[in-house]
C-alpha positions as CSV (number, residue, x, y, z in Angstrom):
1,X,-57.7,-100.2,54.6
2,X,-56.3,-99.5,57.8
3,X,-52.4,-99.9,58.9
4,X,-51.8,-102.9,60.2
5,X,-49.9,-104.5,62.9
6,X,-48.3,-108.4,62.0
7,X,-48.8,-111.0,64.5
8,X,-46.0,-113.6,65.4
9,X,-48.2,-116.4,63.6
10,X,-48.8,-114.3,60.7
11,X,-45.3,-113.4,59.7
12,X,-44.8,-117.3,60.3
13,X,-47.7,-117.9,58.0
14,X,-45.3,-115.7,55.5
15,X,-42.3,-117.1,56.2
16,X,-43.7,-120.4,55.0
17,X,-45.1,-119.2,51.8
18,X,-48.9,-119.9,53.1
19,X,-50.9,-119.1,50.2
20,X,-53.8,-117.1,51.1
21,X,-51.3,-115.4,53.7
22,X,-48.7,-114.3,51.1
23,X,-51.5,-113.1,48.5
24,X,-53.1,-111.0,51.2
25,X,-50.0,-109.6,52.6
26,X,-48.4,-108.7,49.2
27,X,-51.8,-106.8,48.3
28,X,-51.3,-104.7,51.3
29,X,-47.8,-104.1,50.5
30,X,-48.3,-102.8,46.6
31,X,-50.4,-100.1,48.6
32,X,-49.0,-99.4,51.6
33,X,-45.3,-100.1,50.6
34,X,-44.9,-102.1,54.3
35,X,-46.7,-103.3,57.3
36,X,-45.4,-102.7,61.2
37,X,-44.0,-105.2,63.3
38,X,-44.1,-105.3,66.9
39,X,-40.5,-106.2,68.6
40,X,-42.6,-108.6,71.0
41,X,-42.9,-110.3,67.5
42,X,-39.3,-110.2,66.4
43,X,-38.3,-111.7,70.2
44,X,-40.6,-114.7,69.7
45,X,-40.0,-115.5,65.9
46,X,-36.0,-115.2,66.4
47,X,-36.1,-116.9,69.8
48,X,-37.5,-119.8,68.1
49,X,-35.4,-119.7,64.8
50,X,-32.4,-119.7,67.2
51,X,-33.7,-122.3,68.9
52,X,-33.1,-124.8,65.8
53,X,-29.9,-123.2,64.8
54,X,-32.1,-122.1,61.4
55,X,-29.8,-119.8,60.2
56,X,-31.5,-120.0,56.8
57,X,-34.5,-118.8,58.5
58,X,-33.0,-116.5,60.4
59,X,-31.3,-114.3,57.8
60,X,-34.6,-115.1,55.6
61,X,-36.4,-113.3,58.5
62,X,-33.8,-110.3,58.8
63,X,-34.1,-109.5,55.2
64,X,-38.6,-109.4,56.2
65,X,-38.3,-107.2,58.6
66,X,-36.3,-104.8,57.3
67,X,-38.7,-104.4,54.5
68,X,-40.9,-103.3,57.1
69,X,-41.5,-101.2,60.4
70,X,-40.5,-102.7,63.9
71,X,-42.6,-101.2,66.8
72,X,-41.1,-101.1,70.5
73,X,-43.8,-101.0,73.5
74,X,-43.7,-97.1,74.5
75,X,-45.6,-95.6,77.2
76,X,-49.3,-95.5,75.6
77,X,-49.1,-98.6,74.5
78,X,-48.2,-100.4,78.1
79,X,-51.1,-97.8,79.4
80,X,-53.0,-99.4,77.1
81,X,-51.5,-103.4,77.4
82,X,-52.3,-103.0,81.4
83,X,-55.7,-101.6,81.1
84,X,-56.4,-105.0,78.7
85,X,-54.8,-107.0,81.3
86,X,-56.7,-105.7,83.9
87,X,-60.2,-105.5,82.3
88,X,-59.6,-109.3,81.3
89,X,-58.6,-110.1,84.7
90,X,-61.5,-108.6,86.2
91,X,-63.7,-110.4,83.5
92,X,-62.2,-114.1,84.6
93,X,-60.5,-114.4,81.0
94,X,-56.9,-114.7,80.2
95,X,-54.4,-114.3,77.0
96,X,-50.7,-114.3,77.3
97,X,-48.4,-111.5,78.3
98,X,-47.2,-111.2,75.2
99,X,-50.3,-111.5,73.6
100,X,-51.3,-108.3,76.0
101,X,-48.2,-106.2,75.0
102,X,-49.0,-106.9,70.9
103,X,-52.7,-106.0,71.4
104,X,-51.4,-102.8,73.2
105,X,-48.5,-101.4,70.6
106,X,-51.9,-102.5,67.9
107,X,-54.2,-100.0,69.7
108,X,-52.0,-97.2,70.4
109,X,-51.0,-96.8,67.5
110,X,-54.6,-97.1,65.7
111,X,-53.4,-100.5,63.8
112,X,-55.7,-103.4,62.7
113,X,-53.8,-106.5,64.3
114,X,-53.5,-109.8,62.1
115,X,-53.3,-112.9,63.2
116,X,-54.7,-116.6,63.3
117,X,-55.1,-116.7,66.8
118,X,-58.3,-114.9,66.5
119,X,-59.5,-116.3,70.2
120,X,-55.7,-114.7,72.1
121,X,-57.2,-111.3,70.9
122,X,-60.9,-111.6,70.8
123,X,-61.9,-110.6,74.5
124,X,-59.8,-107.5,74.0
125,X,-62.6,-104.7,73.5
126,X,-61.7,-102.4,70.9
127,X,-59.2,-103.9,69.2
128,X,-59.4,-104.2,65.5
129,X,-58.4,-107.9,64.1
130,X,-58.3,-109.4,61.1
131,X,-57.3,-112.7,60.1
132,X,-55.5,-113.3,56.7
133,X,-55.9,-117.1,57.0
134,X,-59.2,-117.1,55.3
């Protein structure tokens, strides 16, 4: 299986003890000892823990990712985020910025993205997704 690259849903999805999630992502984990995480990813899930003064949550959260590896945006991967945006632009679609910026730290760095949100990603040619939902 390749390396993989969390989504902000999916390490919600975790967070929340989603079955089919947390059986999937402890499988990956007896084999590959820890998944990346993109920083785009730790912005948004803390933003919102913060948000609702979770503090539960938010050291609960803390602990996750330091089980695993955080990945900032570095030069190939906004090469990579701009020529998405730019290709979807041209194409009339859209996905979000940060949706953009995750697909590009994903590519760079040859990672299979997870997440739900299947249709954020799915006009992004080239970009290896999986969804642990299902």
């Amino acid at each position: 299986m390749n390396k993989v690259l969390l989504d902000s849903d999916i390490i919600s999805f975790i967070m929340k003890n989603n079955e089919n999630v947390v059986k999937k992502y402890n499988s990956y984990i007896s084999k590959n000892n820890f998944v990346y995480i993109s920083r785009i990813s730790v912005i948004e899930i803390l933003g919102g823990l913060k948000s609702k003064n979770a503090k539960k949550q938010i050291e609960q959260f803390k602990n996750f990712i330091s089980n695993n590896h955080i990945l900032d945006t570095d030069e190939a991967s906004a090469e990579l985020a701009s020529e998405f945006y730019a290709e979807l632009r041209k194409k009339g679609k859209h996905s979000g910025n940060y949706d953009i910026i995750i697909a590009g730290i994903a590519a760079s760095n040859n990672l299979t993205l997870i997440s739900n949100n299947i249709k954020d990603y799915e006009n992004i040619s080239g970009l290896r997704l999986e969804n642990w939902t299902i």
